[in-house]
C-alpha positions in Angstrom: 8.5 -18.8 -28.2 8.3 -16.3 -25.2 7.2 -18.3 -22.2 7.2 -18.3 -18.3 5.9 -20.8 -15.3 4.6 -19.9 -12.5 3.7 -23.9 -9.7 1.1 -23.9 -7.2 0.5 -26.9 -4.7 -1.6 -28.6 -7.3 -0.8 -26.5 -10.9 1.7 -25.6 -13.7 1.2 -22.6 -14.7 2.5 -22.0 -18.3 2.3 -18.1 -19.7 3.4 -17.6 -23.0 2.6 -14.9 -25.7 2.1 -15.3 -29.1 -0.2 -13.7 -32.6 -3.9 -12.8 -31.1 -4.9 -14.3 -34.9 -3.3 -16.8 -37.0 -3.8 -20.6 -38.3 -3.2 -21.7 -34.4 -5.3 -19.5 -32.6 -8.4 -20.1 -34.8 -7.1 -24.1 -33.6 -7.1 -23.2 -30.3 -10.3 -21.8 -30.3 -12.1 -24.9 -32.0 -10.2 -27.2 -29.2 -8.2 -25.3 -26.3 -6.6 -29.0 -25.3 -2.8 -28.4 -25.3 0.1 -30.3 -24.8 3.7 -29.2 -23.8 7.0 -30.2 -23.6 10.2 -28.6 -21.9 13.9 -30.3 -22.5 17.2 -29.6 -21.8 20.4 -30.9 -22.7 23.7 -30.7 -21.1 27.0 -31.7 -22.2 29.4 -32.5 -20.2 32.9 -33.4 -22.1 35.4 -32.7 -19.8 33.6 -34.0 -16.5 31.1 -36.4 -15.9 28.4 -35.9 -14.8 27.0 -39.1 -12.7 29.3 -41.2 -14.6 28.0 -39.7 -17.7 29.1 -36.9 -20.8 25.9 -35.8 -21.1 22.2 -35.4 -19.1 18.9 -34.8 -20.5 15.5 -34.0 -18.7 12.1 -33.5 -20.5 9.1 -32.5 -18.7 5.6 -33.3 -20.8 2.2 -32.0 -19.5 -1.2 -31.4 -20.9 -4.0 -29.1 -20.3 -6.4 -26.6 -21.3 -5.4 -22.8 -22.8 -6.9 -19.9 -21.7 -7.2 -16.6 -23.2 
């Protein structure tokens, strides 16, 4: 999925873009409550990285979708 961020002093702003119609739009529009995660995972095999071979970081939020 297409997405983009945009932080303010108090927000996360998450843009993405997906089907105007579709099983989770009409879902969305019966409950706009959303939650979403971001990940990332590096591997690091030929140095270590803080005495590790790999690092992960996840980022979890919820909110509200808007149109």
């Amino acid at each position: 999925m297409s997405f983009g961020f945009e932080m303010t002093d108090i927000h996360l702003n998450v843009y993405t873009h997906f089907m105007k119609i579709g099983k989770k739009v009409e879902l969305l529009k019966k409950d706009s409550r959303v939650c979403v995660e971001f990940s990332i995972f590096n591997d690091f095999p030929d140095k270590k990285y803080k005495g590790h071979g790999h690092d992960y970081r996840c980022v979890i939020t919820k909110g509200k979708i808007r149109y």
